[in-house]
DSSP file (Angstrom, degrees, kcal/mol; ACC not computed):
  #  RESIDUE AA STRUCTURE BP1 BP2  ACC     N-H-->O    O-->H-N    N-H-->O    O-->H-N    TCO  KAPPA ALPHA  PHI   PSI    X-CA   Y-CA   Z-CA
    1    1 A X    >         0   0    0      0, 0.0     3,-0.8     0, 0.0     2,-0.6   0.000 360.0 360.0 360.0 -48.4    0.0    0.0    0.0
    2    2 A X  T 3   +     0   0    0      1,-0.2     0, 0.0     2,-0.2     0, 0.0  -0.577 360.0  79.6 -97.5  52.6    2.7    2.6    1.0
    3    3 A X  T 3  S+     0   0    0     -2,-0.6     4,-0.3     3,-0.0    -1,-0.2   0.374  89.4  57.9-118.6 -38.9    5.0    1.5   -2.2
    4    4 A X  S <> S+     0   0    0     -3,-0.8     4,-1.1     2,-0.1    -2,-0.2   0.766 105.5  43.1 -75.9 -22.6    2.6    3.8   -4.7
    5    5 A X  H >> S+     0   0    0     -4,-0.3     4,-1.4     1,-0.2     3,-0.8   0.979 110.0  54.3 -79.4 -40.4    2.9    7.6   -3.1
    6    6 A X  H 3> S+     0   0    0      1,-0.3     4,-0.7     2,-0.2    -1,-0.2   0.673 114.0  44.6 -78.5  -9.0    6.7    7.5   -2.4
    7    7 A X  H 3> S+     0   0    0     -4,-0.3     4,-0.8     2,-0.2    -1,-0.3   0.854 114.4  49.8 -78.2 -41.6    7.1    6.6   -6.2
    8    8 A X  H <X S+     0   0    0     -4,-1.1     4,-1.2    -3,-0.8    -2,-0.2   0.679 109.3  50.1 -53.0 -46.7    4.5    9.3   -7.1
    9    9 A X  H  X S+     0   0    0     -4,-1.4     4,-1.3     2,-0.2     5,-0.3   0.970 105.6  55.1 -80.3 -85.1    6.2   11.8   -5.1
   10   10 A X  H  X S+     0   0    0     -4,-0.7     4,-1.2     2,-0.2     5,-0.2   0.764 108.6  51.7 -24.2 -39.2    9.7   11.1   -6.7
   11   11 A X  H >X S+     0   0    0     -4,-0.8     4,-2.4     2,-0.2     3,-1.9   0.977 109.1  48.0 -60.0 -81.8    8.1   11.7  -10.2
   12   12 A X  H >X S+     0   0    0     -4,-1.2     3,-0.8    -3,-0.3     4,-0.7   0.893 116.5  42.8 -30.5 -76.2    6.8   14.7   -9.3
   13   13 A X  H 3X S+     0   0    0     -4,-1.3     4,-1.6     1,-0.3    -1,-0.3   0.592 111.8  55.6 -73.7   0.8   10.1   15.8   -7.7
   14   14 A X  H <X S+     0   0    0     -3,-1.9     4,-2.8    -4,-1.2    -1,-0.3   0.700 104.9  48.0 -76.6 -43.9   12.0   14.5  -10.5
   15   15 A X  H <X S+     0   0    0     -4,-2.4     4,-0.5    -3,-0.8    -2,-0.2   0.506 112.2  55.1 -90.4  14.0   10.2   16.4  -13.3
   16   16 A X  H  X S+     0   0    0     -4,-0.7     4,-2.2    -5,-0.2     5,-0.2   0.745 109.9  46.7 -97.5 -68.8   10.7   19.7  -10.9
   17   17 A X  H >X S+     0   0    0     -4,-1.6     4,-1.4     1,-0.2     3,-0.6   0.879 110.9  47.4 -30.5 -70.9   14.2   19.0  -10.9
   18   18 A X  H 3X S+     0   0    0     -4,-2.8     4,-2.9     1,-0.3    -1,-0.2   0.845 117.7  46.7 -56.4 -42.5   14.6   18.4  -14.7
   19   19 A X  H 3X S+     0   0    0     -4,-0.5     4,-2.0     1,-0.2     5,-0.3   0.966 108.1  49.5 -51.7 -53.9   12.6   21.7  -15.2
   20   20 A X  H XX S+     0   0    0     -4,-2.2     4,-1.3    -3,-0.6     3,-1.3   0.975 117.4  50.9 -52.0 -55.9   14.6   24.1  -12.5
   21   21 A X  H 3X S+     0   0    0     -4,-1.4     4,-2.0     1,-0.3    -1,-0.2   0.883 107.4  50.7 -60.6 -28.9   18.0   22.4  -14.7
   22   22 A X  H 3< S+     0   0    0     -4,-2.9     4,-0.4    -5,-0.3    -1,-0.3   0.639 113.4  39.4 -93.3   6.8   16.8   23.2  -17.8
   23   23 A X  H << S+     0   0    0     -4,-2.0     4,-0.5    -3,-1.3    46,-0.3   0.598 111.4  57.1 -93.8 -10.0   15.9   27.0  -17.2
   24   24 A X  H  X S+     0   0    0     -4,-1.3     4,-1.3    -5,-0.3    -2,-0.2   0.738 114.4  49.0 -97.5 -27.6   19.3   27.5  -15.0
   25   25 A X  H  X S+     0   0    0     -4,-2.0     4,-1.7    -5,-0.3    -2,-0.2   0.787 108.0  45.4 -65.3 -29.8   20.8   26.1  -18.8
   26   26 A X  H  > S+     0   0    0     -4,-0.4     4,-1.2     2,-0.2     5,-0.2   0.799 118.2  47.5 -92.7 -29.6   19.1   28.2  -21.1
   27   27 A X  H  > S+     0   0    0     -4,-0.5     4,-1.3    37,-0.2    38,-0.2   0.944 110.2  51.3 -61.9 -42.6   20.2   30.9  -18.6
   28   28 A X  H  X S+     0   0    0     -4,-1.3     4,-1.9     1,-0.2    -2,-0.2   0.750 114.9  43.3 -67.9 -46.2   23.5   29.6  -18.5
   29   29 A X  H  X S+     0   0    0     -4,-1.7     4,-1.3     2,-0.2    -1,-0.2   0.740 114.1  45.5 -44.3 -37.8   23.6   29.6  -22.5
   30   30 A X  H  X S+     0   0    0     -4,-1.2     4,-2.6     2,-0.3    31,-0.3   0.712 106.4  62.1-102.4 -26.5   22.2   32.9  -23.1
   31   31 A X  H  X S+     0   0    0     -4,-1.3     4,-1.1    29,-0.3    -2,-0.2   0.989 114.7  37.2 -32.1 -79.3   24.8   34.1  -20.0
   32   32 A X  H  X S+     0   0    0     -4,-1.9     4,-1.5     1,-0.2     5,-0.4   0.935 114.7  55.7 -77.1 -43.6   27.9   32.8  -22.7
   33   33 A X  H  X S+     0   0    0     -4,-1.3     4,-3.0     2,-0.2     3,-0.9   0.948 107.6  53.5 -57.3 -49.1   25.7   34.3  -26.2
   34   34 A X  H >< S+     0   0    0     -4,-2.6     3,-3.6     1,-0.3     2,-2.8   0.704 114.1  39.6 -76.0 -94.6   25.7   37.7  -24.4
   35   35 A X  H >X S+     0   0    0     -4,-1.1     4,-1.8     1,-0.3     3,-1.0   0.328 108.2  56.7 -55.8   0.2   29.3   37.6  -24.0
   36   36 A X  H 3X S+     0   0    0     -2,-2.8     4,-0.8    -4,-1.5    -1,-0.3   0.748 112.9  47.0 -74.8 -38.9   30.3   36.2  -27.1
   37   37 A X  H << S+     0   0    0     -3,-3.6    -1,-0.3    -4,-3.0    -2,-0.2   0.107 107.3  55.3-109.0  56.6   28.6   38.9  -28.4
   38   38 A X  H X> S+     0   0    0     -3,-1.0     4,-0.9    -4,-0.3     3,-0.7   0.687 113.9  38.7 -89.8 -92.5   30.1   41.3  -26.2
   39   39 A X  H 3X S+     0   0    0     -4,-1.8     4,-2.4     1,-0.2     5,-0.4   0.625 113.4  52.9 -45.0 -24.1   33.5   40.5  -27.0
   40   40 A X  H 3X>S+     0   0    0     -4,-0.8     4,-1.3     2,-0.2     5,-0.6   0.813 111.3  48.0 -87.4 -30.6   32.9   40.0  -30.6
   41   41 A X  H <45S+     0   0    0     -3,-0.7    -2,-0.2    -5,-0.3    -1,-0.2   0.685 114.7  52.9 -74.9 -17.2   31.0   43.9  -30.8
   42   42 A X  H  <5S+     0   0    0     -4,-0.9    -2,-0.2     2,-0.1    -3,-0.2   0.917 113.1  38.9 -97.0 -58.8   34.3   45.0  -28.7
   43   43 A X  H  <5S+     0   0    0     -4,-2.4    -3,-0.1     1,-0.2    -2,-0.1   0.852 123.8  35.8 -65.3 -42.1   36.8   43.5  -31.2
   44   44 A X  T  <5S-     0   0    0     -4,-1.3    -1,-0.2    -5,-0.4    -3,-0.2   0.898  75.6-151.6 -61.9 -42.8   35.1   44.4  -34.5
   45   45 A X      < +     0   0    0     -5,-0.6    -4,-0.1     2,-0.2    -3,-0.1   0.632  66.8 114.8  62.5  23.1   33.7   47.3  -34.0
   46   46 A X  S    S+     0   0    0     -6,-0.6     2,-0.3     1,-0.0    -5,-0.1   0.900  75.3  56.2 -83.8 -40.0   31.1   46.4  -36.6
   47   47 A X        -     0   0    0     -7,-0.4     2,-0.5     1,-0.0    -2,-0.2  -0.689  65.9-165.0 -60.9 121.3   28.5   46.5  -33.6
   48   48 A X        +     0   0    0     -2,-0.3     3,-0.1     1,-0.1    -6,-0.1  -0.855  19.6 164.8-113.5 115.3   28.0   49.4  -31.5
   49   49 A X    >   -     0   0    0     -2,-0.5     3,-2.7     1,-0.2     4,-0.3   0.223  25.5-167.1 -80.8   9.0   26.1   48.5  -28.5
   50   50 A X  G >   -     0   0    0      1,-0.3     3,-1.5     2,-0.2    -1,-0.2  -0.065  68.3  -8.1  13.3-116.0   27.1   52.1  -26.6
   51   51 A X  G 3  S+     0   0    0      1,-0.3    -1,-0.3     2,-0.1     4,-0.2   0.544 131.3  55.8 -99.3  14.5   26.2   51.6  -23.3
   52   52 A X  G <> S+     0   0    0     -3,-2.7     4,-0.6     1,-0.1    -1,-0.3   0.321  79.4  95.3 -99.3  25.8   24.4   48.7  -22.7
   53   53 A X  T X4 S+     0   0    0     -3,-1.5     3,-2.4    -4,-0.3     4,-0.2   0.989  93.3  52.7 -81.1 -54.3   27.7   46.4  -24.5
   54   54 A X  T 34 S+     0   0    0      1,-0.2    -1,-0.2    -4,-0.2    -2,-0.1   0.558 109.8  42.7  29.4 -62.0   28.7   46.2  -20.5
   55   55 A X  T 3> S+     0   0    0     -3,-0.3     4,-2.5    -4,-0.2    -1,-0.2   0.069  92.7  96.6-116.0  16.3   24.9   44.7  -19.3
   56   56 A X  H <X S+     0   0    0     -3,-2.4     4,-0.7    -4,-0.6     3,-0.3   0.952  75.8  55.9 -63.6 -53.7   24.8   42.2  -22.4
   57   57 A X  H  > S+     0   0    0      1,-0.2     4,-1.7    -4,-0.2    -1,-0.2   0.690 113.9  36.8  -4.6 -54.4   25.9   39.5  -20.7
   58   58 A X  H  > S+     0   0    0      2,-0.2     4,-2.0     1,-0.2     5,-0.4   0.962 108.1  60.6 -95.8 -22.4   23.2   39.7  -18.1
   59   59 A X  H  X S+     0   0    0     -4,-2.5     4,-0.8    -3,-0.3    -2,-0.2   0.807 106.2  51.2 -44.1 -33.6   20.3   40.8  -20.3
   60   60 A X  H  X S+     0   0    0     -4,-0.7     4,-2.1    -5,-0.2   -29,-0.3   0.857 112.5  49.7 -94.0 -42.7   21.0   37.4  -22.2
   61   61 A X  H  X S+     0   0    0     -4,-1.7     4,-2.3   -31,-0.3    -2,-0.2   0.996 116.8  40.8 -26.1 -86.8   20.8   35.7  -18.3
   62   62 A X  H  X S+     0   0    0     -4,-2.0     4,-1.4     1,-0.3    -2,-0.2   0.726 123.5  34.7  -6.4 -62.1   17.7   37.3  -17.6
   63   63 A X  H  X>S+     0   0    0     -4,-0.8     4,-1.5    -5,-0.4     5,-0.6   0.902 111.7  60.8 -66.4 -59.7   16.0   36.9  -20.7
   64   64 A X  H  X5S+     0   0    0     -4,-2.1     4,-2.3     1,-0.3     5,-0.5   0.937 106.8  49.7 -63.9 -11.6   17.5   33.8  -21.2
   65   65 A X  H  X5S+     0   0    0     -4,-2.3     4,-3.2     1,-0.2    -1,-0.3   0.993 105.0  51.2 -75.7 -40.6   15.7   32.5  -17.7
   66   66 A X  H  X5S+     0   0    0     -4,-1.4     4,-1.7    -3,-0.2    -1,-0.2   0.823 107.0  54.0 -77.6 -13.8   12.3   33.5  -18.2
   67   67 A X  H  X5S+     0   0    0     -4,-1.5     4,-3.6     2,-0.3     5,-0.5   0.857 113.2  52.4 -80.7 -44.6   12.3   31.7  -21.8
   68   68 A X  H  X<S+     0   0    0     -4,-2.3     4,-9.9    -5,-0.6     5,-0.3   0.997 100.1  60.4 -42.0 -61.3   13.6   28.6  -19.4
   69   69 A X  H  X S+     0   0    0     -4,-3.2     4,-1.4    -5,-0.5    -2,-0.3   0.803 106.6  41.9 -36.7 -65.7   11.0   29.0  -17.5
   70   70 A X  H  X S+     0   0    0     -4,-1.7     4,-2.7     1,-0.3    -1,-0.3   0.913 123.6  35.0 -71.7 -60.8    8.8   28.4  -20.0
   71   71 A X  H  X S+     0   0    0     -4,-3.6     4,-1.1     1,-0.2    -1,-0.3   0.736 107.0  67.5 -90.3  13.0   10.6   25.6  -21.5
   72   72 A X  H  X S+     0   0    0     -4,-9.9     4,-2.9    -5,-0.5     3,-0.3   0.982 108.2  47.7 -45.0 -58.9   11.8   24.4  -17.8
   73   73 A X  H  X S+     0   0    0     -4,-1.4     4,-2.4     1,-0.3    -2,-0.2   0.851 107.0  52.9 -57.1 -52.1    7.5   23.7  -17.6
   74   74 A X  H  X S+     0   0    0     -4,-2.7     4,-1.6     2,-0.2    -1,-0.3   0.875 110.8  46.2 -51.8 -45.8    7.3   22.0  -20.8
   75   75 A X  H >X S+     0   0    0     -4,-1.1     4,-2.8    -3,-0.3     3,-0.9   0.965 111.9  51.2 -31.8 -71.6   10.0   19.6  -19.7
   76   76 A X  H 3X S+     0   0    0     -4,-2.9     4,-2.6     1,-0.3    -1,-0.2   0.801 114.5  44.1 -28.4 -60.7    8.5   19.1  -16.5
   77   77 A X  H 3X S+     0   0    0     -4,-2.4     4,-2.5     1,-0.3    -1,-0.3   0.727 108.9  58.2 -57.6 -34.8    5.3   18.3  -18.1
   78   78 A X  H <X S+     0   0    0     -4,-1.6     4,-3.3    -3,-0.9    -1,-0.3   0.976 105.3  41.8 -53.2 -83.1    6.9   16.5  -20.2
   79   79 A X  H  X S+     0   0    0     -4,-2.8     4,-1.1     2,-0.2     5,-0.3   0.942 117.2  55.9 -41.5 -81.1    8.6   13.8  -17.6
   80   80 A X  H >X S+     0   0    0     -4,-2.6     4,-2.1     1,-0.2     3,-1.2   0.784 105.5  50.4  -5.7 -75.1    4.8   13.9  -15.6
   81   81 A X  H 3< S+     0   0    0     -4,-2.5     3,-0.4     1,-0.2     5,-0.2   0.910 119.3  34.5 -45.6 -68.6    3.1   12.9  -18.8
   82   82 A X  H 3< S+     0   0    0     -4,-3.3    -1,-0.2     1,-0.2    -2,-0.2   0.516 123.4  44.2 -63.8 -12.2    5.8    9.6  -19.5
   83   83 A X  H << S+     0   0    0     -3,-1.2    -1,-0.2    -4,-1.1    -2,-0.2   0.649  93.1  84.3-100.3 -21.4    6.2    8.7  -15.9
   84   84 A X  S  < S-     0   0    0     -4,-2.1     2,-1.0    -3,-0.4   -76,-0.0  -0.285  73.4-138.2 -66.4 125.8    2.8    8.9  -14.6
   85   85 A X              0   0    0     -2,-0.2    -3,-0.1     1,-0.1    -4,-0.1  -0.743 360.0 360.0-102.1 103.2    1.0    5.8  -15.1
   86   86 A X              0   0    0     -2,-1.0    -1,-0.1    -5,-0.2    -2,-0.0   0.316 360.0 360.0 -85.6 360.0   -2.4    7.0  -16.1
């Protein structure tokens, strides 16, 4: 009888993990695009970012998390849907 919740519960807190990793990755991604095109706007000059070349790097963190978020939830849902015996 007490073998189905603690399985249930581990699902659940398994597809919260995967979600929470995959928005702290797309953050972590969009973290290295801003400065890759930081530095690359700094070395060319073809870019000019005036003042924000500085806060790219965390606008592409920022940004890149709430887009996580989103597909952090899909994930989630994702793992629920396939682990769940319905």
């Amino acid at each position: 009888m007490w073998t189905q919740p603690p399985r249930k519960i581990g699902i659940v807190i398994y597809g919260l993990i995967v979600g929470v990793c995959t928005a702290l990755g797309t953050s972590a991604a969009f973290l290295v695009l801003g400065i890759a095109i930081s530095l690359f706007a700094q070395s060319t000059g073809w870019i000019h970012l005036g003042e924000y070349q500085p806060w790219l790097p965390i606008f592409g963190m920022e940004y890149g998390f709430f887009l996580g978020l989103v597909i952090g939830a899909f994930v989630c849902w994702k793992v629920w849907r396939t682990r769940f015996d319905w």
